[in-house]
C-alpha positions as CSV (number, residue, x, y, z in Angstrom):
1,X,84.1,91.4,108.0
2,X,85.7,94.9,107.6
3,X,89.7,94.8,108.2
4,X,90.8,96.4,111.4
5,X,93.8,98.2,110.1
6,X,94.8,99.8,107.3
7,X,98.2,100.4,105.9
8,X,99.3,103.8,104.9
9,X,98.4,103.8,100.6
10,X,95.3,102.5,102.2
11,X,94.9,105.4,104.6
12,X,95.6,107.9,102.1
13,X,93.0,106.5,99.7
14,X,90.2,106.8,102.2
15,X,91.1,110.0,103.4
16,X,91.7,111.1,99.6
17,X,95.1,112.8,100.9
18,X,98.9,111.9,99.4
19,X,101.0,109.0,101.0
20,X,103.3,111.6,101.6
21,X,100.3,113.9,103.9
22,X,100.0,110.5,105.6
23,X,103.6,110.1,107.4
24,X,104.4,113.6,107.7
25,X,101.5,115.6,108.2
26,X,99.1,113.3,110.2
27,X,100.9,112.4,113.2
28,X,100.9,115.8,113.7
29,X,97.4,116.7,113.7
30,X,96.5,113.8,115.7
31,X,96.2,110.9,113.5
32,X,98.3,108.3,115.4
33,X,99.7,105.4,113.5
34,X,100.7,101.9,115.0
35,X,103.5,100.5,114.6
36,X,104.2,96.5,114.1
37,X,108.0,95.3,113.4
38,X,110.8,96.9,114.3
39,X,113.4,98.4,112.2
40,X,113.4,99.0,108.8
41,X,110.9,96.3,108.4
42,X,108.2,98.3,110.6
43,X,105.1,98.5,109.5
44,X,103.1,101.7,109.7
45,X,99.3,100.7,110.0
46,X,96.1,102.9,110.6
47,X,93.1,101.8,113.1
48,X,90.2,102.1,110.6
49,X,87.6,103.3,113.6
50,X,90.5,105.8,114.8
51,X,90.6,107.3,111.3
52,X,87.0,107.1,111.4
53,X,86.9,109.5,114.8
54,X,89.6,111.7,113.6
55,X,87.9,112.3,110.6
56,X,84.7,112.6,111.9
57,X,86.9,115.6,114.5
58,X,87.5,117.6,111.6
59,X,84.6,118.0,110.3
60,X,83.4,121.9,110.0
61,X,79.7,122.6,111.3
C-alpha cells in the first residue's frame, strides 16, 4: 500500500526540489502542507495525491 503522506525530505525528493524550496517556496505557489502536533513538535506532512495534482498543475503544454 502506497503511504498517504509524506514528510517534507520526502517531498523534496519526489519533486527533486531543496528542503529549503519545500517550506518557503511551496506554500506559496500552492502546495499546501498539513500540519499534525502543535508547537515545536508540529509535523509538516505532504498529501502524496495533492502533490501529485499540483505537480501535474505545473506542467507546461
Amino acid at each position: 500500500m502506497r503511504p498517504q503522506f509524506m514528510d517534507a525530505r520526502q517531498t523534496a525528493e519526489y519533486l527533486n526540489m531543496s528542503v529549503t524550496w519545500v517550506y518557503r517556496d511551496a506554500p506559496r505557489l500552492g502546495l499546501a502542507a498539513h500540519k499534525f502536533g502543535a508547537g515545536r513538535n508540529a509535523k509538516l506532512q505532504f498529501k502524496v495525491s495533492e502533490v501529485d495534482a499540483w505537480a501535474r498543475q505545473q506542467r507546461m503544454d
